[in-house]
Every structure is written in C-alpha cells, then in structure tokens.
C-alpha positions in Angstrom: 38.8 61.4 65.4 38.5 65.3 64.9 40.7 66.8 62.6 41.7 70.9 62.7 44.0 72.7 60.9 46.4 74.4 63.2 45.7 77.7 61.6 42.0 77.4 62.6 42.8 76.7 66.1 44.9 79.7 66.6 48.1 81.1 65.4 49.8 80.4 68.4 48.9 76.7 67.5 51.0 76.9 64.8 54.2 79.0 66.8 53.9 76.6 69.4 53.6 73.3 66.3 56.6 74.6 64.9 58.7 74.4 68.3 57.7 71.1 68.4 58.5 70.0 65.0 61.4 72.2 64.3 62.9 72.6 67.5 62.3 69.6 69.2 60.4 70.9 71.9 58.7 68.7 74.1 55.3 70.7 75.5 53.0 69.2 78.2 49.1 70.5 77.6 46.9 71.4 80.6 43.5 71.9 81.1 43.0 73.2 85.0 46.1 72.9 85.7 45.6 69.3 84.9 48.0 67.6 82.7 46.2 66.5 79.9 48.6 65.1 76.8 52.0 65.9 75.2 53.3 67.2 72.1 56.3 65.5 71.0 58.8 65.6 67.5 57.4 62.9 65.5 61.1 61.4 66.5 60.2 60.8 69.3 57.3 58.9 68.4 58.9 56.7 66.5 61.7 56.0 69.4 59.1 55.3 71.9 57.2 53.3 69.3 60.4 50.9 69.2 61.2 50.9 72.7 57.4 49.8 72.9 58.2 47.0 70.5 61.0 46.0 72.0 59.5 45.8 75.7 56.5 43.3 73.7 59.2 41.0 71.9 61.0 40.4 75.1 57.2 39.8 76.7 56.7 37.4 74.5 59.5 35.6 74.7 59.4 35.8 78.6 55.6 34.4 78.0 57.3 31.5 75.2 60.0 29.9 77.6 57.2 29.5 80.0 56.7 25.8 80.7 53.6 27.1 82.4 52.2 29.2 80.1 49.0 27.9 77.7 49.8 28.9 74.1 46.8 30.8 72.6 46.0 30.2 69.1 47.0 33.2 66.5 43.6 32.8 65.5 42.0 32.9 68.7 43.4 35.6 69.5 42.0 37.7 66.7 39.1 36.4 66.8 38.4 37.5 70.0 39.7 40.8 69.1 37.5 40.7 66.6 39.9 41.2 63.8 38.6 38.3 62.1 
C-alpha cells in the first residue's frame, strides 16, 4: 500500500483532510466523472465497521440454527485461507 503525506500531494489535500476530519464532511472522489472512493470521519469508520459486525454475528447465527447447514471446522477454515 502507498503512503503520501497529504502535504506532498497538494495543499488542498490537506483543506479538503481537515473537512473531513474536523468537520465531518463526507467527500466522494472522482476520476472522469467516475466515482471512485470516499473520504469519511474516522467515526464513521468505526460505525460502519460495527454495523459490519453486527450484519456477520446475526449471519452466523442465521447459518448456526440451520439444521441444514454443514459446520466447517475453525481450522479448516483458516487453513484454506491460508492463515495457518
């Protein structure tokens, strides 16, 4: 992953950093005219971070009371994720 500075990208890196970060500013970035990623407060991170968690827990508890469902090994699973 490439790291920069946001002063050597361009000072209006850092203008536009600081509405994001201090006044919670949410800015879309095109390329084209193509929507490419978002800048968000790093709040909003983390609330999407736990909205992601919670939307997994209740997946896998959906997946657990499953009669029909074949439980997968912790193991296994890391393993083939190569985490192993």
């Amino acid at each position: 992953m490439n790291r920069l500075e946001a002063n050597s990208v361009s000072k209006g890196f850092s203008e536009t950093l600081n509405r994001v970060a201090l006044e919670g500013e949410r800015i879309i970035l095109q390329r084209r005219g193509k929507d490419m990623a978002v800048l968000i407060p790093i709040e909003d991170l983390a609330l999407l971070e736990q909205i992601e968690d919670t939307l997994d827990a209740a997946d896998a508890a959906d997946r657990l009371s499953d009669p029909n469902e074949t439980p997968v090994a912790y193991e296994s699973v890391r393993g083939d994720l190569g985490l192993d």
